[in-house]
C-alpha positions in Angstrom: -132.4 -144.9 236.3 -132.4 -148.3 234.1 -128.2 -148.7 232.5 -130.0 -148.4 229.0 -131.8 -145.3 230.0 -128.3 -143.9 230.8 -126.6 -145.0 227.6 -129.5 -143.5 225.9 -128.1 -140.0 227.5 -124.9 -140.5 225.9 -123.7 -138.2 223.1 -123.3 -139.9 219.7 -119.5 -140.1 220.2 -119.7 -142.0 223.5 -122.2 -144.5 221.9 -119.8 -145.5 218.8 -116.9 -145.7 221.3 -118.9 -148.5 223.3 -120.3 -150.3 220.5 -116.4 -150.5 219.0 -115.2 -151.4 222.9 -118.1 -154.2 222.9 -116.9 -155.1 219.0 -113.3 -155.7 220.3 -114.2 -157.3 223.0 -116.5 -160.2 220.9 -113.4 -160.9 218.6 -110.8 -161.1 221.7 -113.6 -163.5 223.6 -113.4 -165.6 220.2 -109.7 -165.6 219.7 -109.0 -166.6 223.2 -111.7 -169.9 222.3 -109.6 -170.4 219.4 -106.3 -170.4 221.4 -107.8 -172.5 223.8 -109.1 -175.1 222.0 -105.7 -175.1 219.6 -103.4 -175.3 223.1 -105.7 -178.7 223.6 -106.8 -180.2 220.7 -104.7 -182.2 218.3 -105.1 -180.5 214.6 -104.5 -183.6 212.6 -107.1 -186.2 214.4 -109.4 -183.3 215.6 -109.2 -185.3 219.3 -107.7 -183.7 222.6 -103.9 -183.8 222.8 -101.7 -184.8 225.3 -102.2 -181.3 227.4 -106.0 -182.3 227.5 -105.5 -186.1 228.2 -103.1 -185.5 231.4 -105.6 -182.5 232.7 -108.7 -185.9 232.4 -106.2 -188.2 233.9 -105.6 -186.3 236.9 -109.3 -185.5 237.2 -110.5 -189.0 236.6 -108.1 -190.6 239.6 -109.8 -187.9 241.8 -113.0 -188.8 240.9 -112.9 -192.4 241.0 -111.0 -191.9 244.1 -113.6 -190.1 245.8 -116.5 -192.5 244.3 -114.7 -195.9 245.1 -114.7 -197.4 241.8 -111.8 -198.1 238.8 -111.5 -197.1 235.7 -109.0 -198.3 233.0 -106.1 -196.4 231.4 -105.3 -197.5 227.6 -102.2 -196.8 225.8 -102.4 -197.4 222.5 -99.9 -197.5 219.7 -100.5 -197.8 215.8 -98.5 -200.2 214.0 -97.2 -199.7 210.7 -98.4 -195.9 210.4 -94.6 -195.1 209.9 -94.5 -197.0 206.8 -97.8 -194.5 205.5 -95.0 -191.1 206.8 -92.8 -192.1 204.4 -94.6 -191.9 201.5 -95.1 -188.5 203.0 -96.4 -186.6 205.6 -100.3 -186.3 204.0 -100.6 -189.7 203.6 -99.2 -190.4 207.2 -101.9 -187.8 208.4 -104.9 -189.0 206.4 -103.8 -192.7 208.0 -103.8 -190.5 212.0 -106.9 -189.0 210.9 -108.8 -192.4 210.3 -107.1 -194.6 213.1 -108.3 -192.1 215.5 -111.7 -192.3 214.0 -111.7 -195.8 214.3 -110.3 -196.0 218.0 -113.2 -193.5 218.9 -116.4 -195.6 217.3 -114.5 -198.8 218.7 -115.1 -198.1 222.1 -118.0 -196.5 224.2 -119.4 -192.9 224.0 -118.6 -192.1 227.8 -115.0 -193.2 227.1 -112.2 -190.8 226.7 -109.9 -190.6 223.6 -107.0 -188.4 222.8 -104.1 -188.5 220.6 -100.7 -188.3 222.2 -97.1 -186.9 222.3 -96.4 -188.8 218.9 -98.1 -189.3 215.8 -99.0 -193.1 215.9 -100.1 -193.0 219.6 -103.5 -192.5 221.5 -104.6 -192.6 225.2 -107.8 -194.0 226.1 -109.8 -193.4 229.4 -113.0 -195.8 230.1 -114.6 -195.0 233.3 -116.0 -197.4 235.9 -113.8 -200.4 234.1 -112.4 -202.9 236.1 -109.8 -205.2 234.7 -111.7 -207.7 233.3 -114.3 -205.5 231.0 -111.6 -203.4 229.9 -109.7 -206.3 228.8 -112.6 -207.3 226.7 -113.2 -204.3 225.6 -109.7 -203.5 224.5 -109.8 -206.8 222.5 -112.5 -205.8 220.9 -111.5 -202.4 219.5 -108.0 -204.3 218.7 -110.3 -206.3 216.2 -112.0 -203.5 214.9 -109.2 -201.4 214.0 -107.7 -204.6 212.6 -111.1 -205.1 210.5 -111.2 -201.4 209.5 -108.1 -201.4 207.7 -108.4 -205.1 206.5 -107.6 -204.9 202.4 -105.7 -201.7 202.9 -102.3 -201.8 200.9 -100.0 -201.9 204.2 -102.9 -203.1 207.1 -102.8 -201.0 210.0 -103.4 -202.5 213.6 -102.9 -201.3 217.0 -101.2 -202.7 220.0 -102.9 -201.8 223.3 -101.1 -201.9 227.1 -103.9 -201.5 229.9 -103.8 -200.2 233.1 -106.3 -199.9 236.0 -106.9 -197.8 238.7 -106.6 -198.2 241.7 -105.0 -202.3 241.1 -101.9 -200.6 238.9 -101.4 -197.0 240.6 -103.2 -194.2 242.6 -101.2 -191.8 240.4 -101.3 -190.3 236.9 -97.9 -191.5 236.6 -97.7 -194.6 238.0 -101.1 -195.6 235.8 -99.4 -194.2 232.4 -96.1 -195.7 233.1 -97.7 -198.9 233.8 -99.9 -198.9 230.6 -96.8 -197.4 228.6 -94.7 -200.4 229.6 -97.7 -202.9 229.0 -97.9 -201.2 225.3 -94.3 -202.0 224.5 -94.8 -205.6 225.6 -97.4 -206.5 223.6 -95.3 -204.2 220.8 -92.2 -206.8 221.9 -94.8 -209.8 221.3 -95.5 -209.4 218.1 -97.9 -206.2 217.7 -101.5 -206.4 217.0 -102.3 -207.5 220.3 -103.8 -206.5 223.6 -101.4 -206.7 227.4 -102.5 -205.9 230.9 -100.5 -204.5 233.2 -99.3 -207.4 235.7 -100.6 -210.2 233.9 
């Protein structure tokens, strides 16, 4: 006998009691989506968080590892955001909201982008890169985020440190500490600018 010929058997009481089990069990399938995507998504820019970058970082070494190939790592770090936070925090988050926008149509739809552990910085994963294409293409979303916020009334630009696998680190860690550091020495140089890691 067919399962629906055997519900169909079922008093009237049994029936209700599945349907509210099946009920209860839609909404906890739908609040556990909801937890999931707020444990890994960033609620201000709408892109990954930090949670969900580290989880593609350590998947991208793996696969690039297995395949062969590079693929470059970019830290990137808003400048002058702060100044929009202290005119308060909606105006700082209506800035995060639109530099994260801009960092996303500035570089390619197979690349990765997510916001990171503070407000003003982003991570950025473009697979297949070797050093020299992801230097150009970090220079180029450097000038579009400069061009996007070109007239605004304090100009926002982004400084950029890039790392590559395998020629800066095998590792997660080694790659982000080597972009992190690459970040704050194009931030020592004068911001608005783009540094590679070992150059």
């Amino acid at each position: 006998m067919k399962v629906l010929e055997r519900l169909e058997l079922l008093p009237d009481w049994a029936k209700v009691r599945i349907q509210a089990l099946e009920e209860a069990n839609r909404r906890l399938s739908e609040r556990l989506a909801l937890a999931e995507r707020l444990a890994r998504h960033d609620d201000i820019s709408g892109l990954p968080n930090h949670r969900a970058a580290r989880s593609m970082l350590e998947r991208s070494v793996r696969r690039h590892a297995r395949a062969g190939k590079p693929f470059a790592l970019f830290f990137i770090d808003g400048d002058n955001l702060k100044r929009y936070n202290d005119e308060g925090y909606e105006v700082g988050n209506r800035m995060i909201t639109r530099l994260a926008r801009a960092i996303v149509d500035g570089l390619r739809p197979t690349d990765y982008v997510a916001r990171w552990l503070s407000g003003d910085e982003f991570v950025a994963l473009l697979p297949e890169a070797d050093v020299t294409s992801a230097s150009v293409v970090a220079e180029r979303l450097r000038l579009a985020v400069e061009d996007e916020f070109k007239g605004a009334r304090i100009p926002v630009t982004i400084s950029i440190g890039v790392a590559v696998y395998p020629q800066d680190g095998t590792t997660p860690g080694t790659l982000l500490d080597r972009a992190v550091v690459s970040n704050a020495a194009a931030k020592k140089a004068g911001k608005n600018r783009v540094a590679i890691a070992g150059a």
